[in-house]
C-alpha positions in Angstrom: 19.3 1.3 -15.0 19.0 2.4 -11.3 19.8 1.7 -8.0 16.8 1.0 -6.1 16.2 0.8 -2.5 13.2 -0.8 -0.6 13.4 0.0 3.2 10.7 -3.4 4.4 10.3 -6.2 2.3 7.6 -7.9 3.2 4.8 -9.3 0.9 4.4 -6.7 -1.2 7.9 -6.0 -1.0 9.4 -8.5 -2.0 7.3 -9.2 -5.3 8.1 -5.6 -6.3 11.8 -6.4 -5.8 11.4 -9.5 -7.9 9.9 -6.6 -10.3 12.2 -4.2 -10.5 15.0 -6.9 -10.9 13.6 -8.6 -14.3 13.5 -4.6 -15.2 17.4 -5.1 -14.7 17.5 -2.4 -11.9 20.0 -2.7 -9.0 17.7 -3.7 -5.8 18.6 -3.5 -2.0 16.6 -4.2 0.5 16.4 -3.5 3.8 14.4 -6.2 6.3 14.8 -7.1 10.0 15.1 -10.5 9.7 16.5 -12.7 6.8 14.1 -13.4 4.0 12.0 -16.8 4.0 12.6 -17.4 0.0 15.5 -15.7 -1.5 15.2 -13.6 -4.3 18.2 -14.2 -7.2 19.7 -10.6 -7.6 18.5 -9.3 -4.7 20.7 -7.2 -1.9 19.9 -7.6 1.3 20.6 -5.2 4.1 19.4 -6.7 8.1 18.8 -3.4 9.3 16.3 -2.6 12.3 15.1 1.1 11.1 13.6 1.7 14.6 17.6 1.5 16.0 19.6 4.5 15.1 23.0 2.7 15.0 21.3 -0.4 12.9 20.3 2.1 10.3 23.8 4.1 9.0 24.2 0.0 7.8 21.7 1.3 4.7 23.7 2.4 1.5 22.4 5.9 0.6 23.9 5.8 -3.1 20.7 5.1 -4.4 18.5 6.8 -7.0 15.3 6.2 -5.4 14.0 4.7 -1.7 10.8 3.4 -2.1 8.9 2.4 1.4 7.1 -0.4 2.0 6.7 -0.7 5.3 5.1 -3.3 7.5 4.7 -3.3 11.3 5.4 -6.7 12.8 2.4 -6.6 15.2 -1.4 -4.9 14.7 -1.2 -2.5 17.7 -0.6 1.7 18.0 2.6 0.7 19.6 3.8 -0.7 16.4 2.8 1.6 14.4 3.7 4.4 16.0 7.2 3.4 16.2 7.7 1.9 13.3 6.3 4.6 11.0 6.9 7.4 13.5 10.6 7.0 14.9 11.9 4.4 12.3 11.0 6.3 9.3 12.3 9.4 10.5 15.6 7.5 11.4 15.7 6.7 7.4 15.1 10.0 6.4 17.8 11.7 9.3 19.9 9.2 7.5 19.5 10.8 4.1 19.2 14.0 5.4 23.1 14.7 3.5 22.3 12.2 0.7 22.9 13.6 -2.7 22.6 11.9 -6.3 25.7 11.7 -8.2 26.6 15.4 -10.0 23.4 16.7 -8.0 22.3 18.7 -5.1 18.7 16.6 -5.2 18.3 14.0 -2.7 17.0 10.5 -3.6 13.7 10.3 -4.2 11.4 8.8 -2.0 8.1 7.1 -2.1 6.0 5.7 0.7 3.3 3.1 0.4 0.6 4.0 2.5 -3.4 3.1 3.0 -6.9 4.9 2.2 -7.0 4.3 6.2 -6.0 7.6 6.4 -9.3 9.0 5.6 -12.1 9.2 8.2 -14.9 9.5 6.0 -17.4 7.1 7.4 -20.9 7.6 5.5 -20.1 6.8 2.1 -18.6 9.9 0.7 -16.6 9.8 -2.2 -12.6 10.8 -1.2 -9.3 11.5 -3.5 -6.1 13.3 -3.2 -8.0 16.4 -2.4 -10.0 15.1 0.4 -9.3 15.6 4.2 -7.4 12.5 6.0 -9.0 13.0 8.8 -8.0 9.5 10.5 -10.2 7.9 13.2 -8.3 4.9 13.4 -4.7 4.3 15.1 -3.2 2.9 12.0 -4.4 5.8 10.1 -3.3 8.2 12.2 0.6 6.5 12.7 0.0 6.7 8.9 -1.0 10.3 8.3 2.4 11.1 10.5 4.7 9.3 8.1 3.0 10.6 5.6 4.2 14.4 6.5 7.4 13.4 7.4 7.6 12.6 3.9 7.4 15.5 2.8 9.2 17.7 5.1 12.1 15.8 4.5 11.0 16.5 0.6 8.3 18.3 -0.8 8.6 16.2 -4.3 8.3 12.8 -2.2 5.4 10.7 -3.2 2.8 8.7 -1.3 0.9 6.3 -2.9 -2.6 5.5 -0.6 -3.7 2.2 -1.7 -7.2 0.8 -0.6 -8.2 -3.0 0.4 -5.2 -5.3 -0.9 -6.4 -8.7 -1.8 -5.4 -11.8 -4.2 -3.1 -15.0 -4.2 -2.8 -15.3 -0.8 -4.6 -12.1 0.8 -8.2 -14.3 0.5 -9.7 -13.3 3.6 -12.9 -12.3 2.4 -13.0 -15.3 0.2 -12.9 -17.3 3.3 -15.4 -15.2 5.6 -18.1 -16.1 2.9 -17.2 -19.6 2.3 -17.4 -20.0 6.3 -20.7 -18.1 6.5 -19.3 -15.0 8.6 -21.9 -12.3 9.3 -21.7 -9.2 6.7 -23.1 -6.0 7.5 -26.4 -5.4 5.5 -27.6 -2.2 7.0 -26.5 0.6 7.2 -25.1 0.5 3.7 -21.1 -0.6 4.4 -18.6 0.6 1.0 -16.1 -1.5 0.5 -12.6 -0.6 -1.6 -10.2 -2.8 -3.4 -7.3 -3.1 -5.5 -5.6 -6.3 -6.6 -2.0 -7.2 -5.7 -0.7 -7.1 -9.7 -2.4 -3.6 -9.7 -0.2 -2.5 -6.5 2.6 -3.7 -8.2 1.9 -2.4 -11.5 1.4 1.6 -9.9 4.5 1.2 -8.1 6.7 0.1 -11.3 4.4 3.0 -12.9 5.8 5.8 -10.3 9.0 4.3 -10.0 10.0 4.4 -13.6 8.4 7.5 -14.1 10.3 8.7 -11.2 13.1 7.7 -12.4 12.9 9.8 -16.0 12.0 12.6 -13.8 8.4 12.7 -15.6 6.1 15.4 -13.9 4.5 13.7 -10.7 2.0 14.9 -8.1 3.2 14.1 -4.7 0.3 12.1 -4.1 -1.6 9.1 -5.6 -4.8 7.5 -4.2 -4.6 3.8 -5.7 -8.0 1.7 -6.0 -10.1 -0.1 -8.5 -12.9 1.9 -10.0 -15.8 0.1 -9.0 -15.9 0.7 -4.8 -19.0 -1.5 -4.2 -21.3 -2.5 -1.2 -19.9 -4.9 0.9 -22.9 -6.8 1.6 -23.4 -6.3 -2.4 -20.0 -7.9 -3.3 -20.8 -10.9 -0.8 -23.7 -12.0 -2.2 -21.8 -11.8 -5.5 -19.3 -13.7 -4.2 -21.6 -16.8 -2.5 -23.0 -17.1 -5.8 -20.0 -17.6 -8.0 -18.6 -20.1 -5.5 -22.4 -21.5 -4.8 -22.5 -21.4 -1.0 -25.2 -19.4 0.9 -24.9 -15.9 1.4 -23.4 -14.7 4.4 -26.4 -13.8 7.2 -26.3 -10.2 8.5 -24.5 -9.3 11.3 -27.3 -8.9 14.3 -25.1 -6.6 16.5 -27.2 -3.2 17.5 -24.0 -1.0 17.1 -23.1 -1.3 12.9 -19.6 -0.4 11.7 -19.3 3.0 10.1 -15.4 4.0 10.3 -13.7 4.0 7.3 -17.1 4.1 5.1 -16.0 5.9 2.0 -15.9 5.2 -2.1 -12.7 6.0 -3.3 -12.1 7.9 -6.5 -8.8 6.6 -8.7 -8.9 9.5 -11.3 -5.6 11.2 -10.7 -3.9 8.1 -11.6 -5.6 7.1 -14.0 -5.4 10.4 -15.7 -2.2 10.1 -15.6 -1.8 6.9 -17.6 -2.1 3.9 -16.0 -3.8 1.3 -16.9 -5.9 -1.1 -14.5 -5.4 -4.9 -14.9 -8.5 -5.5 -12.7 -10.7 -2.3 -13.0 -13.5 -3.9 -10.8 -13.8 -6.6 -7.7 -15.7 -8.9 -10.7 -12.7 -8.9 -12.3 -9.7 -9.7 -9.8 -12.1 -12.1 -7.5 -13.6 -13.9 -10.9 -10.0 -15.1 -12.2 -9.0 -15.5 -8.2 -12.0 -18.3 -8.8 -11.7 -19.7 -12.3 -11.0 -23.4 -12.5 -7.4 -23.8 -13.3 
């Protein structure tokens, strides 16, 4: 078994930690503030990566560091610093970190978002495609995601798409309250469900871990990227409310209008829980 370090344990985080545990790997985490539930068999590190001295607190005997990052406010401030100067803090920090009887570094693999592309008119984007990022998110995120891999070139990033289930319900909520939905121009819309996240990470990880061939990067999404306005009607009728009315605004949202393509991962073996938005959003919805 390994030694596993996550540098943020938030939501995600933390139910990959609970994960890897049952797998009976050693887990350490490293968080800012102390964790609202406890996880049995979790290590906890209070570490602010951001600070340079608050970092040499992280243990770098590990056999992987797997980053799940999370900035604590929605502004280019925050993620700038958190994915610009804290993760290169980390990696600075690991810069002489070595696996035992080895000259390879720990691995490392950082979660990051299909906001990095700028595709806005419906194209269809993988691994191969430009990220091209219009937004200031995706660009903090592009950043880290180059700093990755200076630091190594066999470092993996893992771009997921729209996370949503248990929880992370907020388009469940803007058609049950009626919210405007964009109709026209057509509007894509990409998802992947929470168990999936965690499923491709554990997939990597232990992969990583038998040092199976990897590419160093992984675009994670359902394979059914649908209309948005489609999957809203969808939606109103399985929990029989009216459909959402258009949104009446002259200036229509195009950023971020792609259809992500999940072949590489697949190809490579994985195997989707929830291969469409009918399937993760139906059993979000079942009677219990």
């Amino acid at each position: 078994m390994a030694k596993i370090l996550l540098v943020g344990c938030g939501a995600l985080g933390r139910r990959l930690a609970v994960c890897l545990i049952a797998e009976k790997h050693t887990v350490v985490a490293v968080k800012r503030t102390p964790l609202k539930l406890p996880v049995t068999g979790l290590q906890l590190v209070l570490a602010d990566i951001t600070a340079p001295q608050s970092v040499k607190r992280i243990p770098t005997d590990v056999d992987i560091v797997i980053f799940v990052l999370a900035p604590s406010q929605r502004n280019e401030a925050a993620y700038q610093k958190l994915y610009g100067q804290g993760l290169l803090n980390v990696l600075r920090h690991f810069a002489h970190a070595r696996l035992p009887n080895s000259e390879a570094r720990p691995r490392c693999l950082l979660v990051s978002s299909t906001s990095v592309y700028g595709q806005d008119n419906g194209e269809w984007v993988d691994e191969e495609s430009p990220a091209h990022a219009s937004s200031f998110n995706g660009k903090a995120l592009v950043h880290a995601e180059q700093q990755l891999w200076a630091h190594s070139v066999d470092s993996i990033v893992v771009r997921f798409s729209g996370i949503y289930g248990r929880g992370r319900e907020g388009l469940l909520r803007r058609v049950r309250e009626g919210k405007p939905i964009q109709y026209d121009p057509p509007y894509y819309s990409n998802r992947i469900h929470e168990e999936d996240c965690l499923g491709v990470l554990s997939f990597l990880i232990d992969r990583a871990l038998l040092d199976k061939p990897l590419d160093n990067l992984y675009l994670a999404s359902d394979s059914a990227p649908v209309l948005l306005a489609e999957m809203a009607l969808w939606l109103s009728e399985l929990m029989s409310c009216p459909p959402p009315p258009a949104k009446t605004t002259n200036v229509m949202q195009k950023k971020l209008n792609k259809r992500c393509r999940n072949d590489r991962l697949l190809r490579l073996g994985y195997v989707l829980r929830y291969g469409s938005y009918q399937e993760g959003y139906g059993e979000l919805l079942a009677p219990i």
